[in-house]
N, C-alpha and C positions, 0 to 999 in steps of 0.2 A: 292424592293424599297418601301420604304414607305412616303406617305404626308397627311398633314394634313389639310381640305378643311374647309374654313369658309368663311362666305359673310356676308354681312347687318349689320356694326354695327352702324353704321347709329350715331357717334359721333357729339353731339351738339343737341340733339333731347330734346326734354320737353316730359313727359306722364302728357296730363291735365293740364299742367301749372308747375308741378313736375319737376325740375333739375334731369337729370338721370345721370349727372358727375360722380358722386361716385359710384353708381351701372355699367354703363359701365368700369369703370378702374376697378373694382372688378371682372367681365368676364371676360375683358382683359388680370388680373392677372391670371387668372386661365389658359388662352389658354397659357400663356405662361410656366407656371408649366408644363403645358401636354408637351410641346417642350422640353423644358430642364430636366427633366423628366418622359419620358415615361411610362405607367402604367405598361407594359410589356418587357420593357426594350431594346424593338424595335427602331432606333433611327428615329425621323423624318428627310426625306432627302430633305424636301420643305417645308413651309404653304400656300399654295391657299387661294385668298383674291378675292371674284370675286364680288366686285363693292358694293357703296355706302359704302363706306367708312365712311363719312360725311353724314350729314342730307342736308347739304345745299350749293348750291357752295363756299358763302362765311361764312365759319363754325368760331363759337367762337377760342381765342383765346387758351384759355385753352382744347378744342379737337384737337389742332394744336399738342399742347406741347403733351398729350395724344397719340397721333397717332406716335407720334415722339420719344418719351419714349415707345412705343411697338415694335416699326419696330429695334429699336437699341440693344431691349433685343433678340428680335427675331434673329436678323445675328449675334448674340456672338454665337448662334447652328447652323443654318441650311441657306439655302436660302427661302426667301421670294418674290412671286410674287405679284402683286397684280395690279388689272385691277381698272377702273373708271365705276362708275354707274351710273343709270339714276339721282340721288340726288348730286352725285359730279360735280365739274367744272373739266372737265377731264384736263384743262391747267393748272390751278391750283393744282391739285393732283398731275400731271407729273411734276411737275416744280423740274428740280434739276436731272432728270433720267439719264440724260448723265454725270452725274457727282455722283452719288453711286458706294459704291462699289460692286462688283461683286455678293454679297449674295443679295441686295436688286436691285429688279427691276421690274421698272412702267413701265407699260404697258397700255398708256391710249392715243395713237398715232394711228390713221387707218393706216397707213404706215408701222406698225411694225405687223401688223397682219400676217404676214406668215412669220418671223423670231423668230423661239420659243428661250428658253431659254434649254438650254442640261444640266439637271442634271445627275448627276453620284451616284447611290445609293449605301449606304454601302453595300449591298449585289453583287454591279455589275451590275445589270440591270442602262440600259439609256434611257430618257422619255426626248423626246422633247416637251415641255411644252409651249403654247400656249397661247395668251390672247386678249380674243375680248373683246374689253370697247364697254360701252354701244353703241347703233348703235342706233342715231336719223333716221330717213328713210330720213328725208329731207334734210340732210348731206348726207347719208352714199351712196342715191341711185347712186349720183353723182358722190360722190368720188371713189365709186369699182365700178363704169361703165369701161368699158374696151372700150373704143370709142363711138363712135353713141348715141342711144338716152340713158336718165341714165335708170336705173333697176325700175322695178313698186316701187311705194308708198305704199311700207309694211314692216314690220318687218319679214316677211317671206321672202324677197327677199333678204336684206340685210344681216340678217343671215346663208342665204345659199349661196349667193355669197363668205363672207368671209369664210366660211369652205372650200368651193370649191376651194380656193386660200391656206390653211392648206395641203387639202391632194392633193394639186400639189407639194407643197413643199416637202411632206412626200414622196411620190414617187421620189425622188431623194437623200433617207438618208434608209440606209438596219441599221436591228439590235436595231431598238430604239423604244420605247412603244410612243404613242401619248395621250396629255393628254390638251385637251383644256380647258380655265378660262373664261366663259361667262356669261353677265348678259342679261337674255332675262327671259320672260314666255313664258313655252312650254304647249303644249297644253295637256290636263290629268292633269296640276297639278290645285290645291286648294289657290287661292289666301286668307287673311284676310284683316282687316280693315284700315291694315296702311301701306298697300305699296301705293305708287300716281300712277295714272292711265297712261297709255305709250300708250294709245289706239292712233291710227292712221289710219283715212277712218273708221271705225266702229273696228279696227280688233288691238286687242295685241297680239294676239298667234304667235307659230311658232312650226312649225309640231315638233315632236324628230328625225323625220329621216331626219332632215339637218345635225346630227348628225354622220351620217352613215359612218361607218369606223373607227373612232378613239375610242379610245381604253378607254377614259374617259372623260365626261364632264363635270368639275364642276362650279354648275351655281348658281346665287347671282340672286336677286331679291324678291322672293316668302320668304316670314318668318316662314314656317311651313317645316320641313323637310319632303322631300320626294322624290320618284321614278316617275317623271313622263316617258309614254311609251316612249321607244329609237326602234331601228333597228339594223341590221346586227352585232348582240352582243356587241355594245357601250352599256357601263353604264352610265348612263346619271343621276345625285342626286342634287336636292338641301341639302344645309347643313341646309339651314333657318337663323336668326338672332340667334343670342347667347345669346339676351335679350328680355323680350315680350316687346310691344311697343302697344298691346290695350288688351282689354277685349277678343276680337278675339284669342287671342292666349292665355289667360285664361289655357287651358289644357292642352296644346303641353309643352312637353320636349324640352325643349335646349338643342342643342346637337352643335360639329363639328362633323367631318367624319373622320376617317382614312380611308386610302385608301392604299391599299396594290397593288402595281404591280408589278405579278414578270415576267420574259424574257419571257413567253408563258401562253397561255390559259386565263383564267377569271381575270376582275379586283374583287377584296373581299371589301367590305366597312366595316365599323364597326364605328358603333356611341359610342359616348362618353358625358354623360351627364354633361350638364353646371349646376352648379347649383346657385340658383336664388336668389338675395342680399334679396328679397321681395317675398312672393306671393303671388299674385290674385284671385278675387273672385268675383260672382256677387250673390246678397243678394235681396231677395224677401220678402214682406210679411208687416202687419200689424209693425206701430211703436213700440206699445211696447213688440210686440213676438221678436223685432228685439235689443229692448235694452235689453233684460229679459231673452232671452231663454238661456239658458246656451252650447245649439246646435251653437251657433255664435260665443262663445267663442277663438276657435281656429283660427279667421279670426281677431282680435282684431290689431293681427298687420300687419296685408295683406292692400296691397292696392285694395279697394273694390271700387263696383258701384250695389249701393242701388236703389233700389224701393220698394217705402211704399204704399200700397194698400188701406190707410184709406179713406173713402168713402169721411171726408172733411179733405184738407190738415192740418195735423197739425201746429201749432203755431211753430216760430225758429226751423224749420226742420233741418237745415244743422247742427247749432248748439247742437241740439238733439243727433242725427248722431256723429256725432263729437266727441261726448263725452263719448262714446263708443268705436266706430272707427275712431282714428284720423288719421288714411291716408286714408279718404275717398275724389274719385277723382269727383263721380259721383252721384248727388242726386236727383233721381224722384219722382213725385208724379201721381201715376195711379189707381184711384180710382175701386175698383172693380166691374165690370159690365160695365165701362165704351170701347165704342170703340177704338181699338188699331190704331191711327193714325202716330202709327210708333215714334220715338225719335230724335227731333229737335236737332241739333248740334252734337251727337253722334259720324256722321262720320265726317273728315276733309272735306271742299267742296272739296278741291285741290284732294283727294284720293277719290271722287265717278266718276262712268261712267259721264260720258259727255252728254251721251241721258237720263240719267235717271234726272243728276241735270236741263237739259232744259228744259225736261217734267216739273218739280215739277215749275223751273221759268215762263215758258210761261203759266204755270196753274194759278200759283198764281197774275200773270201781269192782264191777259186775261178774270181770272173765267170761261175759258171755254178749253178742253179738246186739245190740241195742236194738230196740222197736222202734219203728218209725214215729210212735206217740211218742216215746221217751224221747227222742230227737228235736219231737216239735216245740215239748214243754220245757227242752233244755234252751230250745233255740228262742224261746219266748221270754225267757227267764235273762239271757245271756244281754235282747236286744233292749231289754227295759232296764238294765244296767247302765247300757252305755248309754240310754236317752237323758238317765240319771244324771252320767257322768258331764255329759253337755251341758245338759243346764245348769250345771255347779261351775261348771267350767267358764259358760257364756255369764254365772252371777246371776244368774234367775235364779227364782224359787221354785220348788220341784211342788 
């Protein structure tokens, strides 16, 4: 059996104020080439979609039609699952699921969490395939409480509850591979600068041996593809986003994953590079080694982020810049010798830690060096905002 795993495309996203419309339906096109066909003429017997689909719960008009136009190209070949992510409104992405047909199926319901989906691989093997949507703690501890008090206030509780409810289920089905669709950070992998922060109580991780037993986990959140540690021979991969989405991801390959299961032994990944409508670059150095060098040349149509070192800012910098490189997203001025005070607006507020943005506010409020209680009540404050903001987001009632 063979599927095809991808997460983050994160539809309706800006880079820098940058419409990335056109560059995502251009990856889009391409995941779907790879489905219909295959490099190696293997067919896909799935596509894994594991969350954040959308940038936003309530995503533009034209990422609607987009997402709609892929899911339709996608079940003329194979079946498509696909989960809700911490940036979707999971009601809103679910909306319609009991009413697709049989290749397309949403998985963005806590209820459905231990009723997979049974594919049949052209080769024979069967994989009961799985899909945990993103798990708020302050939903989820509630809702997978099995009586009594709910489950701690963590992403580690709630993610190990629902697998726990997986491989009960799994214990009741002989002959079928296990393949779960989850969007969480697991602990070992490498976050960058544009996933938003899930932190709850101080803590986003979640060990890899909540994992333990199933046969495959594939996980959406994280934008850099990788191997974080697993247990008891689960393969557990991010695929990453299929599109960079800041300067952070600058180097990383865009890939999916094939993922190959056959009836026994080891799950085989194998990446397949996405390749990029644009590419990236970040640009140091003096204005006019930066207009002049002929070494700069090849980044003329990249979307760059400049830093000019001249000791006094030049005159119409950006314009300067510009006229060179006109898809410049990012223009500094850091005079050389000068103290490295770090780069104002760089990151999104909404995507830094929660203790580090209350530091930087209670500093700046106070002029004087925060307490660790002022930290904690900032960070308390910050994280019941955004639970706020979810369930307004998901259309629940707070």
């Amino acid at each position: 059996m063979r599927l095809l795993h991808t997460s983050d495309w994160h539809l309706g996203r800006t880079l820098h104020g940058v419409n990335l419309h056109e560059a995502q339906a251009a990856v889009l096109d391409r995941i779907c080439e790879l489905v219909e066909s295959p490099p190696d003429g293997v067919p896909i017997d799935a596509v894994l979609v594991a969350g954040d689909v959308y940038d936003r719960g309530v995503p533009p008009v034209e990422s609607v039609r987009l997402f709609e136009w892929t899911l339709s190209r996608l079940a003329e070949v194979t079946t498509v699952v696909v989960t809700s992510g911490n940036h979707d409104s999971a009601i809103r992405l679910g909306y319609g699921a009991g009413l697709f047909r049989d290749r397309i199926r949403m998985i963005t319901d806590l209820s459905l969490i231990d009723l997979p989906v049974l594919v049949d691989g052209s080769d024979g093997v069967r994989a009961a395939v799985y899909g945990i949507p993103y798990l708020d703690p302050d939903h989820a501890r509630v809702a997978l409480a099995r009586g009594g008090e709910p489950l701690p206030r963590s992403h580690q509780a709630v993610v190990s509850a629902a697998c726990d409810r997986i491989r009960e289920d799994l214990a009741g089905r002989s002959g079928v591979r296990s393949v779960v669709v989850a969007h969480a950070f697991v602990a070992g992998a490498e976050p960058s600068d544009s996933e938003r922060s899930i932190m709850v109580g101080g803590v986003d991780r979640v060990a890899g041996t909540a994992f333990a037993g199933l046969d495959y986990a594939a996980l959406g959140h994280l934008h850099g593809p990788q191997a974080p540690e697993s247990a008891d021979g689960s393969v557990v991969r991010y695929s990453g986003s299929p599109l960079r989405y800041s300067f952070s991801e600058q180097d990383q390959s865009k890939v999916v994953l094939l993922v190959d299961v056959r009836a026994e032994g080891d799950v085989a990944v194998t990446p397949v590079e996405i390749p990029q409508p644009r590419p990236m670059a970040s640009l140091r150095g003096r204005l006019d080694d930066l207009l002049e060098h002929p070494e700069h040349t090849v980044h003329e149509d990249s979307w760059v982020r400049v830093t000019v070192t001249d000791r006094v800012r030049p005159d119409s910098l950006m314009d300067r810049i510009t006229s060179r490189f006109p898809h410049a997203l990012q223009v500094f001025h850091e005079p050389e010798g000068a103290i490295d005070r770090g780069r104002g607006g760089t990151t999104v507020v909404s995507e830094r830690d929660p203790r580090e943005l209350g530091t930087d506010f209670i500093a700046y409020v106070t002029k004087t060096e925060p307490s660790p209680g002022e930290i904690d009540v900032f960070t308390a404050g910050y994280e019941a905002a955004l639970a706020a903001e979810r369930r307004a987001e998901a259309g629940e009632v707070a």
